[in-house]
C-alpha positions, 0 to 999 in steps of 0.5 A, spaced: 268 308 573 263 303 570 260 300 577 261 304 583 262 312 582 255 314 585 250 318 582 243 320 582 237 317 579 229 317 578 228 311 583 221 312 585 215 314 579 209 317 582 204 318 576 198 322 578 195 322 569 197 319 563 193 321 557 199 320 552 202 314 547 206 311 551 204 307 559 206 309 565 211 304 565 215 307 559 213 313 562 218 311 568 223 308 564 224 313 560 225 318 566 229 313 570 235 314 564 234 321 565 242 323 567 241 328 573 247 333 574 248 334 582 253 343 582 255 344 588 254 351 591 260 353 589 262 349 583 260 351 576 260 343 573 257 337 575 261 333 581 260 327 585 254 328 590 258 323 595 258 328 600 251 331 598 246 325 599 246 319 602 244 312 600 236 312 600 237 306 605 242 308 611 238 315 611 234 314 618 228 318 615 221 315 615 220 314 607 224 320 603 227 326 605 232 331 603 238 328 605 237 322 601 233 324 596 230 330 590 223 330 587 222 332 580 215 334 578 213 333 571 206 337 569 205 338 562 199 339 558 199 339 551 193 345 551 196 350 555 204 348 551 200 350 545 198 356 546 204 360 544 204 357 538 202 359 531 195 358 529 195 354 524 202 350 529 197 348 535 195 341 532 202 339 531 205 335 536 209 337 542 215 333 546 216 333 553 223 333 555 227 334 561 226 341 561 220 340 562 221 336 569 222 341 575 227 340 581 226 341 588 233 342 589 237 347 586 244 343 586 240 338 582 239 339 574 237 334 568 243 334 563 239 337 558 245 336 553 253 333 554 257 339 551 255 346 548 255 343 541 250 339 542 245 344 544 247 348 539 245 343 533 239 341 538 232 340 534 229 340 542 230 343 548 233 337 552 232 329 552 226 327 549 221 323 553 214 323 550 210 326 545 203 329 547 197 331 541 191 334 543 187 335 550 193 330 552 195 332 559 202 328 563 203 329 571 208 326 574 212 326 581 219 323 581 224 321 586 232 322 585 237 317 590 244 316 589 246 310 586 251 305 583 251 302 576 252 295 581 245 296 583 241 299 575 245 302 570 242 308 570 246 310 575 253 309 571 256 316 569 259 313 563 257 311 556 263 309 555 270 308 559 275 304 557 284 304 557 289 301 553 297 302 553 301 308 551 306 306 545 312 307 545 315 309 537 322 308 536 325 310 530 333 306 528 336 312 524 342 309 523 337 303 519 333 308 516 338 313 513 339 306 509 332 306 506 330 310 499 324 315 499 320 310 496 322 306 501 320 310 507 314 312 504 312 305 504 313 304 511 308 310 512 303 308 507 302 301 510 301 304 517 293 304 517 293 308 524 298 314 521 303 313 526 309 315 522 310 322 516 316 324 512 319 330 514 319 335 509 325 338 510 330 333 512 326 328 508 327 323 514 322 318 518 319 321 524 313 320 528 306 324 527 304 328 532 298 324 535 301 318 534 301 316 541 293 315 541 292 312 534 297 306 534 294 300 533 299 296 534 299 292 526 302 287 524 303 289 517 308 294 519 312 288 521 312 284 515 314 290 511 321 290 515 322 283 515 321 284 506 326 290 506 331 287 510 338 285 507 339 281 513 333 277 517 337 279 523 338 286 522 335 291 526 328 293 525 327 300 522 321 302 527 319 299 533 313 300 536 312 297 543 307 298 549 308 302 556 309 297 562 306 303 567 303 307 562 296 306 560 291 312 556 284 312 558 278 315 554 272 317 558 266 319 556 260 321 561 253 321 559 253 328 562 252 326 569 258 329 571 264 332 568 269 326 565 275 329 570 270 329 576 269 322 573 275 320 573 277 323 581 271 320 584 273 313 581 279 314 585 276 316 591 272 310 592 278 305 591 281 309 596 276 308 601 276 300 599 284 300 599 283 303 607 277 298 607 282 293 605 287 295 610 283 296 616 281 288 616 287 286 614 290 289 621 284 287 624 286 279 622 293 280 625 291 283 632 286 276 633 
C-alpha cells in the first residue's frame, strides 16, 4: 500500500512568473505534494489510474502526451482575485490553493479536502499553497505522471497503513462466577484499553463492544489474575491472545484514493508480482 500502489503526481514545473514570498523551488515542492485524484467516467470516487496512464517512460510519445501525463495550470494574480472583495479587504493577503490549479483532464482533480468534514470546518477553499499581497502575480504550468512512492513519496496514497492481530477474549465463566463485584470490576478498572464491562443485568464479566480494535494486549491484566488466584495453577479468569490468521488493518488515504480502492489496488499489484513470480519459476524449470 506504502511503496508500489501507483498514483499521479506533479513531476514536472514549468514556472512562467514568480513574484510572491516563496522561490520557484518551494513553489514546486509545494505542488509536487499536492494529492491529485484520478475519477473514472463511470465511478463517483477516486480509484486506481493503473489502467488509465502509463508510466512517463514506457510511453513511446516525444516528451508528454495525454496518455502518460495531465497538466495542470496555475494563473493567479492577486490584483484580479481581489477585486470581488470588500474595499476596505483588498489589501489583506490572499492564498492560493489547489483550487486554484486547473486540469486538462476531467478525470483528474486535486484533492481538495479528504473527507466532507473537513471541507465544512475549512477556513480555505483547498490546500494552501502560497500567499500573494498586492501587484503579486504567480504562472505556472505543471505535469502530472503515474508513480510510486518507491520512486518519491509524493506518489504514496497513504498517510498512514499499518496492521495488527485480531484478539481473541475469552472469558472463564466458571472462575469468574467465583469472583465478587469489586473484584470483577478491578479487572475492568486495570484494563487501560476498555476491553471488558460489567453487565447491568446479570452482574457477570463480559467483553465491550469495540474491544476488538482497542486491545492492547497489557500485561497489568495478567499480574491482576496471578494476585486473586486461590491457587498459581488455577485458571485465568480472562485471556486475551491474538489471531494466528486474522489480522486488522487501519488505512488512512491522503485523499488521493478512497482507502477501499487503496486497499484492491495494493492486491492487484501483488497479484501480478505473484503471477510474475510463477512465470519465472516455470521458465527455471523448462531450461
Amino acid at each position: 500500500m506504502i511503496a508500489e500502489v501507483p498514483t499521479l503526481a506533479i513531476d514536472l514545473v514549468e514556472i512562467a512568473e514568480n513574484s510572491t514570498v516563496l522561490n520557484d523551488e518551494y513553489i514546486a515542492h509545494r505542488l509536487g505534494l499536492i494529492p491529485l485524484r484520478y475519477v473514472a467516467p463511470d465511478a463517483v470516487r477516486g480509484g486506481d489510474c493503473h489502467g488509465a496512464f502509463l508510466p512517463h517512460r514506457e510511453c513511446v510519445c516525444y516528451e508528454r502526451c495525454p496518455r502518460c501525463s495531465v497538466e495542470f495550470v496555475l494563473d493567479v494574480s492577486f490584483d484580479e482575485k481581489v477585486m470581488d472583495r470588500p474595499e476596505n479587504e483588498r489589501d489583506l493577503p490572499f492564498t492560493v490553493t489547489s483550487n486554484d490549479m486547473v486540469s486538462n483532464n476531467p478525470c483528474v482533480a486535486p484533492a481538495h479536502f479528504l473527507n466532507p468534514e473537513e471541507q465544512d470546518t475549512s477556513h480555505d477553499a483547498g490546500i494552501s499553497i502560497v500567499k500573494m499581497g498586492p501587484g503579486q502575480t504567480l504562472k505556472v504550468k505543471g505535469v502530472a505522471r503515474m508513480g510510486i512512492s518507491k520512486e518519491h513519496a509524493k506518489w504514496c496514497p497513504v498517510a498512514v497503513a499499518t496492521y495488527r492481530f485480531q484478539p481473541i477474549i475469552t472469558i472463564n465463566e466458571d472462575a469468574c462466577a467465583t469472583l465478587t463485584q469489586d473484584q470483577k470490576q478491578q479487572l475492568v478498572d486495570v484494563c487501560p484499553d476498555r476491553i471488558l464491562e460489567i453487565d447491568e443485568v446479570s452482574g457477570k464479566l463480559v467483553v465491550s463492544e469495540y474491544a476488538w480494535e482497542t486491545a492492547t494486549y497489557t500485561e497489568d491484566l495478567r499480574v491482576l489474575q496471578e494476585a486473586m488466584k486461590k491457587k498459581e495453577e488455577d485458571d485465568d479468569f480472562v485471556t486475551v491472545e491474538h489471531s494466528d490468521n486474522k489480522f486488522i488493518f487501519a488505512v488512512e488515504g491522503t485523499g488521493a484514493m478512497d482507502a477501499e480502492e487503496i486497499l484492491m489496488s495494493s492486491m492487484r499489484v501483488l497479484k501480478d508480482r505473484l503471477n510474475y513470480l510463477a512465470t519465472v519459476v516455470e521458465q527455471v524449470k523448462d531450461m
